[in-house]
N, CA, C and O of each residue as an XYZ file, in Angstrom:
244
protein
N      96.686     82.084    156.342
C      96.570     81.108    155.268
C      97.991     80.786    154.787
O      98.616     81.687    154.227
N      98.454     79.800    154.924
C      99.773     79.104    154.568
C      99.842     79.254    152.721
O      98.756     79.520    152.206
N     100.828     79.123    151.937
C     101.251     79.680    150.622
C     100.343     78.321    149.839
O      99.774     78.448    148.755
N     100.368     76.869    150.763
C      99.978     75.923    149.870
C      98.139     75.867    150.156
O      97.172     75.322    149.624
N      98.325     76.528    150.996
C      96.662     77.165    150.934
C      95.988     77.929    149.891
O      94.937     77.646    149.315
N      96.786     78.987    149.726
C      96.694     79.636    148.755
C      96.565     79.294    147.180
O      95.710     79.476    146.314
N      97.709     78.769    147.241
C      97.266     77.902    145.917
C      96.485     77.009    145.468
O      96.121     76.911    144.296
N      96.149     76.232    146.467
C      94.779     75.194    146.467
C      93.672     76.443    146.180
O      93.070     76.447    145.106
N      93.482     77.269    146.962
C      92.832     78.048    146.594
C      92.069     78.758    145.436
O      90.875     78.991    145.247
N      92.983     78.964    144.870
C      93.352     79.764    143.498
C      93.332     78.599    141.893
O      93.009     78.734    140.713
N      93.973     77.319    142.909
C      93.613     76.267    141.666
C      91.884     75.973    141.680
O      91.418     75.417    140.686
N      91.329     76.201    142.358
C      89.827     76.468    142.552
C      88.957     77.285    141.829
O      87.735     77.276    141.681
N      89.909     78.034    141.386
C      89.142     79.652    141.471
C      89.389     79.279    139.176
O      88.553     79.559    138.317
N      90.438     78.786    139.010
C      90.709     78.979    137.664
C      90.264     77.753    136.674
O      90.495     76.558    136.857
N      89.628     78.301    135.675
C      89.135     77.281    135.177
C      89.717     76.504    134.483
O      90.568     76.979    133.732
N      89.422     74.643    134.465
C      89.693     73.672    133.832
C      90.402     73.967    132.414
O      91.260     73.140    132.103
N      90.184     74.971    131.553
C      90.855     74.842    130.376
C      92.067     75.855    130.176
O      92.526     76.158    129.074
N      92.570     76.390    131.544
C      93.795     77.218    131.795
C      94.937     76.570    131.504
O      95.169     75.593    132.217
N      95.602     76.791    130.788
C      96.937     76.179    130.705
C      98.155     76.026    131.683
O      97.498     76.464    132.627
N      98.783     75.896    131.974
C     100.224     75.337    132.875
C     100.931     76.614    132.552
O     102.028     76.773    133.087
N     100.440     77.621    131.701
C     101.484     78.898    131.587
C     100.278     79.736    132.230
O     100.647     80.677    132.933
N      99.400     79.615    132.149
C      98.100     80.634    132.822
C      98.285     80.530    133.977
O      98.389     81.543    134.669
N      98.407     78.901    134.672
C      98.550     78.665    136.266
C     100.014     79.611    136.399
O      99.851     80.539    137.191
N     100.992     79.578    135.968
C     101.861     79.772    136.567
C     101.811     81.467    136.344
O     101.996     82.121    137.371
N     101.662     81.948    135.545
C     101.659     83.498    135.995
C     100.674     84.066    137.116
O     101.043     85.001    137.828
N      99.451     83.501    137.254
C      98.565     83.736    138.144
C      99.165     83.355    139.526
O      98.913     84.109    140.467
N      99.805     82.440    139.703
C     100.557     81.707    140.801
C     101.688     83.076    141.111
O     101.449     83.854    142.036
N     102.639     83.207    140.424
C     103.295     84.573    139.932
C     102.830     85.795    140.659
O     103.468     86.413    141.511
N     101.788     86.025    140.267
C     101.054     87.671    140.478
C     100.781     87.295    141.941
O     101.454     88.032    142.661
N     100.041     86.420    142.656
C      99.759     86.745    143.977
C     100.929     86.542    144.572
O     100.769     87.060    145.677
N     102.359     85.968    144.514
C     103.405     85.410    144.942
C     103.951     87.120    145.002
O     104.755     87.371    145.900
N     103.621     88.032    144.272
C     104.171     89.501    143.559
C     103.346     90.152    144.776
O     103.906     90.439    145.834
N     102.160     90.335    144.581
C     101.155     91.100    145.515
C     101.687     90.614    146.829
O     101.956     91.601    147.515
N     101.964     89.435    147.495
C     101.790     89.358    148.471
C     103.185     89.697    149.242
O     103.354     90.197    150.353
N     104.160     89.235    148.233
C     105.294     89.931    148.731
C     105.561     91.691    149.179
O     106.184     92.143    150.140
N     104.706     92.535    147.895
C     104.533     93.767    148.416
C     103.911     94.041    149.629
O     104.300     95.016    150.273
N     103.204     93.493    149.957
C     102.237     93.367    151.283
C     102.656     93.436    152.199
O     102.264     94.135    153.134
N     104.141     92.274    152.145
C     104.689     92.181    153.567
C     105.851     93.074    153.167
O     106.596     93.299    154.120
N     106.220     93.655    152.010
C     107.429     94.731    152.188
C     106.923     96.248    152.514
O     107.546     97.171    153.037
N     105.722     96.200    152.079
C     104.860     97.719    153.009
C     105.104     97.369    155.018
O     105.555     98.007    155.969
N     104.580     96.202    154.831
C     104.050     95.965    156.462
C     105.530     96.524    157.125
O     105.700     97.451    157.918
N     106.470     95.667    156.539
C     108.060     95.904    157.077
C     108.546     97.484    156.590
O     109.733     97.703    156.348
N     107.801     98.250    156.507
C     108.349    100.108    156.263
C     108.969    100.131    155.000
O     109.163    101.310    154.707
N     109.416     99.286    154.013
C     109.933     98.908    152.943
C     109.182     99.723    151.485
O     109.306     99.249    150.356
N     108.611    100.671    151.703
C     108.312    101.217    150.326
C     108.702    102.520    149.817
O     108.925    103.377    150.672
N     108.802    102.772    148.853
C     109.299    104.040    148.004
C     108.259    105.312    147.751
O     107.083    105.303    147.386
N     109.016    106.245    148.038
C     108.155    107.624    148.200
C     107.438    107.749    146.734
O     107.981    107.377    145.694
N     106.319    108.248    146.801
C     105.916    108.501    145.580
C     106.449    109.622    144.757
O     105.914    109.765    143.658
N     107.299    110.352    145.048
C     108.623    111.524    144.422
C     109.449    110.437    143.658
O     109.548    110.468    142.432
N     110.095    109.382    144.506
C     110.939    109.075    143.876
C     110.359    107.934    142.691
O     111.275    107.754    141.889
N     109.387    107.277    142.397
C     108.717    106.826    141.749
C     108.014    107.486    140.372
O     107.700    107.011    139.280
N     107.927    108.829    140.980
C     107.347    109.740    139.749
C     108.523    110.260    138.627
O     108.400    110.602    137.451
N     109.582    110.176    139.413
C     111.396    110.770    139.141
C     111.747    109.400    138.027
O     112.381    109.445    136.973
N     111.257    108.519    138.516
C     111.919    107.531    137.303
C     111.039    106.664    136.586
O     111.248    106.011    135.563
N     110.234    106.747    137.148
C     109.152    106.466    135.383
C     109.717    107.039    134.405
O     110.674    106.361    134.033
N     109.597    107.874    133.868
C     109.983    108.169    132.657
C     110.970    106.910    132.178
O     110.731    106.266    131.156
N     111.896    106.695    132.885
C     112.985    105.653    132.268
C     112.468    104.183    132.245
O     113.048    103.219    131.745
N     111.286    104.195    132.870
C     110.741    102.893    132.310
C     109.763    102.366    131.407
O     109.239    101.264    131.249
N     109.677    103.504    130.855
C     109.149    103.638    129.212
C     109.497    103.466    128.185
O     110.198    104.305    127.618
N     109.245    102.692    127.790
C     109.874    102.081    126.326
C     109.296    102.783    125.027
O     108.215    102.274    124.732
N     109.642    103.699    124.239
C     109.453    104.220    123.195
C     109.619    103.940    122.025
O     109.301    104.741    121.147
């Protein structure tokens, strides 16, 4: 499925009284997901050690 597929798609899926800031984060999030997708496929991901190691610092208190 090509990206402008996708979005036809998805402009389908969301309803008529979504705003132009709703489209665009939703547009956003699968643009997010799908990029992870292909950075798993390509060996591209982070151990879950080192993920558990720095959370903490991405907590805002």
């Amino acid at each position: 499925m090509s990206n402008k597929e996708i979005v036809a798609d998805l402009l389908q899926r969301i309803p008529e009284t979504a705003s132009l800031h709703d489209i665009a984060q939703e547009i956003e999030f699968v643009a997010a997901v799908r990029q992870g997708i292909s950075e798993l496929d390509r060996g591209e991901s982070i151990p879950i050690e080192k993920v558990e190691a720095e959370l903490p610092s991405w907590v805002i208190k």
